[in-house]
VOPAGU-2260 file (C-alpha; in pm, 1 decimal, decimal comma):
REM VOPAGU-2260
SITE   aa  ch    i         X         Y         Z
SITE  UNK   A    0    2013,7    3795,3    3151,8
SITE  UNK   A    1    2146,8    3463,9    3269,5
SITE  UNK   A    2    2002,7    3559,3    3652,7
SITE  UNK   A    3    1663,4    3684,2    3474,5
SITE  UNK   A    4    1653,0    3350,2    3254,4
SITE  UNK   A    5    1714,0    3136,3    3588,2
SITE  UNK   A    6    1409,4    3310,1    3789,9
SITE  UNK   A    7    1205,9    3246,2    3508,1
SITE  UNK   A    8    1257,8    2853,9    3530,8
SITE  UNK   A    9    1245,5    2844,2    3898,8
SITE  UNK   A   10     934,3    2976,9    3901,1
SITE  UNK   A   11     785,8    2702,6    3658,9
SITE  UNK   A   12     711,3    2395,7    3886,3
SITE  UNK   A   13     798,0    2166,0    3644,8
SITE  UNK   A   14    1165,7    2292,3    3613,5
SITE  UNK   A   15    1202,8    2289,1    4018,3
SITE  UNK   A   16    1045,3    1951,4    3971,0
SITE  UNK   A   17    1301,9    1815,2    3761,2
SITE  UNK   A   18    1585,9    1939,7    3949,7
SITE  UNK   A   19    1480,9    1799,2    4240,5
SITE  UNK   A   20    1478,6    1486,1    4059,6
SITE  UNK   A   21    1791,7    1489,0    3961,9
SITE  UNK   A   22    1934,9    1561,0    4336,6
SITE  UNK   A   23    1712,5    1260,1    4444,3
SITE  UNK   A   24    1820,3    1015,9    4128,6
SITE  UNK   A   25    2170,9    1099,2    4237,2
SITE  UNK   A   26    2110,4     961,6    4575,2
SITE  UNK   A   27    1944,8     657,0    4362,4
SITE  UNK   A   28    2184,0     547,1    4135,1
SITE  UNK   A   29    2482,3     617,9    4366,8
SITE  UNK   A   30    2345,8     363,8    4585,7
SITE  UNK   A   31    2209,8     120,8    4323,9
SITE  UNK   A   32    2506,0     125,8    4169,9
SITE  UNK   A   33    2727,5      77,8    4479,9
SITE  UNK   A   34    2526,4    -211,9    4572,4
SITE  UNK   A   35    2556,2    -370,4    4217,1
SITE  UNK   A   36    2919,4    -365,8    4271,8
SITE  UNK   A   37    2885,7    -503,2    4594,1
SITE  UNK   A   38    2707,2    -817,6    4444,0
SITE  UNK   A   39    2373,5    -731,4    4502,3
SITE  UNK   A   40    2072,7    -835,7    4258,1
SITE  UNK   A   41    1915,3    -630,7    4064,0
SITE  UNK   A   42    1581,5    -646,0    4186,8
SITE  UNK   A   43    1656,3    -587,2    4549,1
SITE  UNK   A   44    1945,3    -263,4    4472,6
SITE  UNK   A   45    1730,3     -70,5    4275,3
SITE  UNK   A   46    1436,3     -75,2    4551,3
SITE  UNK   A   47    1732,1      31,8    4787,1
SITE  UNK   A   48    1841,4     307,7    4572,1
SITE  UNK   A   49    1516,8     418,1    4469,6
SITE  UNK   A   50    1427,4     436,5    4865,7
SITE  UNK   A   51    1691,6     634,2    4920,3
SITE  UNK   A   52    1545,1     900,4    4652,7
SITE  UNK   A   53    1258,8     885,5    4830,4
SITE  UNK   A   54    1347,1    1058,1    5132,5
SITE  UNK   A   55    1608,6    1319,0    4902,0
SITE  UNK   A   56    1305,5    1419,6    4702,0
SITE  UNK   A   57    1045,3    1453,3    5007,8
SITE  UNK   A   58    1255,8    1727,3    5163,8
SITE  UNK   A   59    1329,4    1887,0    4847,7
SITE  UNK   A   60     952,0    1861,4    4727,5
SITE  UNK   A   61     772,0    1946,5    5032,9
SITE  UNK   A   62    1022,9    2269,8    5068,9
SITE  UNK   A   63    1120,4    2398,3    4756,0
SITE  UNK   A   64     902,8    2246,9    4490,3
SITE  UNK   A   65     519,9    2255,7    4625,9
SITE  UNK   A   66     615,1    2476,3    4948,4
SITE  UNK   A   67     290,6    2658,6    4879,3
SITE  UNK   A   68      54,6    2385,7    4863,3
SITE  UNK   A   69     289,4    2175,4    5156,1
SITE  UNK   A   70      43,8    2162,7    5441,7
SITE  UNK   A   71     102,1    2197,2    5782,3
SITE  UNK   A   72      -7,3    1978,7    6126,9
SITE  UNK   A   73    -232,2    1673,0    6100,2
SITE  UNK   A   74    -289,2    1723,9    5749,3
SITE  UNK   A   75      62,3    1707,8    5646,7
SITE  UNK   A   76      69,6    1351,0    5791,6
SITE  UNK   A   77    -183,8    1316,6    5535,1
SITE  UNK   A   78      12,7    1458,8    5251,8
SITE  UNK   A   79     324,3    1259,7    5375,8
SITE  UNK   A   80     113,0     950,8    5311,3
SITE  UNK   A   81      29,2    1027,7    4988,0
SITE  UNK   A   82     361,3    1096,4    4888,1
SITE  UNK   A   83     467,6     762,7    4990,3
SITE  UNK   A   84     190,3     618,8    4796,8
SITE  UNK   A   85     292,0     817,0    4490,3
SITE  UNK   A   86     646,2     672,7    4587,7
SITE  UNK   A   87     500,1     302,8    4587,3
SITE  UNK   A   88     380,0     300,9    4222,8
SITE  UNK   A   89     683,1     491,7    4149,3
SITE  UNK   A   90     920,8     145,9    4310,9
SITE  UNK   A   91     651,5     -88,0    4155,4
SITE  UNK   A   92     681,5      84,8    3821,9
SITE  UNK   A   93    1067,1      57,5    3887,7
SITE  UNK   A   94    1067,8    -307,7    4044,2
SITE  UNK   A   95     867,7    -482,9    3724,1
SITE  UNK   A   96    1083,2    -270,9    3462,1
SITE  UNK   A   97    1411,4    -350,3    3615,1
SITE  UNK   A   98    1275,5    -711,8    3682,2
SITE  UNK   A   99    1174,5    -758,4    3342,6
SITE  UNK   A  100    1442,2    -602,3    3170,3
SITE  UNK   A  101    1707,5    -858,3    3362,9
SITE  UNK   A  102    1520,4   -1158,3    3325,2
SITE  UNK   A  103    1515,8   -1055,4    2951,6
SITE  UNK   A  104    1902,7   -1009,7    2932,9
SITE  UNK   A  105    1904,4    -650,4    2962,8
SITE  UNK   A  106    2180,7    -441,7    3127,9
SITE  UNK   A  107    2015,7    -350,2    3488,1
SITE  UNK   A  108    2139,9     -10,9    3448,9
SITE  UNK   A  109    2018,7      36,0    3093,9
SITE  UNK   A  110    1662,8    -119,6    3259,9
SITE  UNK   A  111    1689,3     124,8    3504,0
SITE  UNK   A  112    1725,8     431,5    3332,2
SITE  UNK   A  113    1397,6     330,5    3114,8
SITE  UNK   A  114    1250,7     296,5    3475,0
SITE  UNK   A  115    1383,6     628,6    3596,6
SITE  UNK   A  116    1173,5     787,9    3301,4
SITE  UNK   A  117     849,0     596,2    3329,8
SITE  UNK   A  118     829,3     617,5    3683,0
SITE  UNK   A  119     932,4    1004,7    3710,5
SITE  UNK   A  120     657,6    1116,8    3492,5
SITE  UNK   A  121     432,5     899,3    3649,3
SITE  UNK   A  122     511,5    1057,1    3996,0
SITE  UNK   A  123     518,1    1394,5    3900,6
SITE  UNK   A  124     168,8    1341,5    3778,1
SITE  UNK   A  125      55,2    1181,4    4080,1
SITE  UNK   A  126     214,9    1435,1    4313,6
SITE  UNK   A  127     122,6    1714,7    4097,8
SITE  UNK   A  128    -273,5    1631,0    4115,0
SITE  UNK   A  129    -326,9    1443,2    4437,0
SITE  UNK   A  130     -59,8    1455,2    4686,1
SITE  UNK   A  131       5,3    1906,6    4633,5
SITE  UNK   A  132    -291,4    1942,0    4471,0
C-alpha cells in the first residue's frame, strides 16, 4: 500500500517537483545560513545559497523531474539557458524579498523563507511552461 501510494506521487510532476526542491533548498539554506554565521550580509548570503540550489536542482530536474521533456545536444544548451533564466527571476524574486524584509527589521531567515515560497512557485511555473515545456 505504502509502495503503491509512493508510485502514485512520483509519477505526479508536481510531487517530484517539490522534492527536488527540498534537496536543492537544503543545499540553500545550509549555505545561507553558514554564511550568516560567518558574518555575511544578508543580501549577498542568500544569492550564495540560492546559487548553490541552483546547480542541486538542475541535475535533479533535468534527470528525474522533466527527464522526458530534457532535451538532448545543441538544444539542451538551449534548455540549460532557460533554466538559468527561470533561476534569475527566481534570485531577483529572492534578492528584493530578503532585501526588503532586512531593511524593514525583519529576521533574514524569516524573509527568506517568504522568499523560498514566492520564488518556488514562480519557478516551477516558469520551468513547467517554458524551459520543459
Amino acid at each position: 500500500m505504502i509502495a503503491r501510494a509512493a508510485t502514485l506521487v512520483w509519477r505526479i510532476t508536481y510531487a517530484r517537483y517539490i522534492m527536488a526542491s527540498a534537496l536543492a533548498l537544503a543545499a540553500d539554506l545550509s549555505l545561507f545560513m553558514m554564511l550568516l554565521q560567518m558574518g555575511t550580509q544578508p543580501v549577498p548570503a542568500s544569492m550564495a545559497g540560492y546559487c548553490s540550489g541552483l546547480l542541486v536542482h538542475w541535475l535533479v530536474s533535468s534527470r528525474l523531474v522533466f527527464a522526458e521533456q530534457a532535451l538532448r545536444g545543441p538544444q539542451r544548451t538551449r534548455q540549460k539557458a532557460l533554466f538559468v533564466i527561470s533561476t534569475l527571476i527566481g534570485l531577483a524574486l529572492t534578492s528584493l524579498i530578503v532585501g526588503t524584509g532586512s531593511h524593514f527589521g525583519l529576521d533574514p531567515r524569516l524573509a527568506k523563507l517568504v522568499a523560498v515560497a514566492i520564488s518556488f512557485q514562480a519557478t516551477y511555473l516558469l520551468r513547467r511552461s517554458v524551459v520543459f515545456a
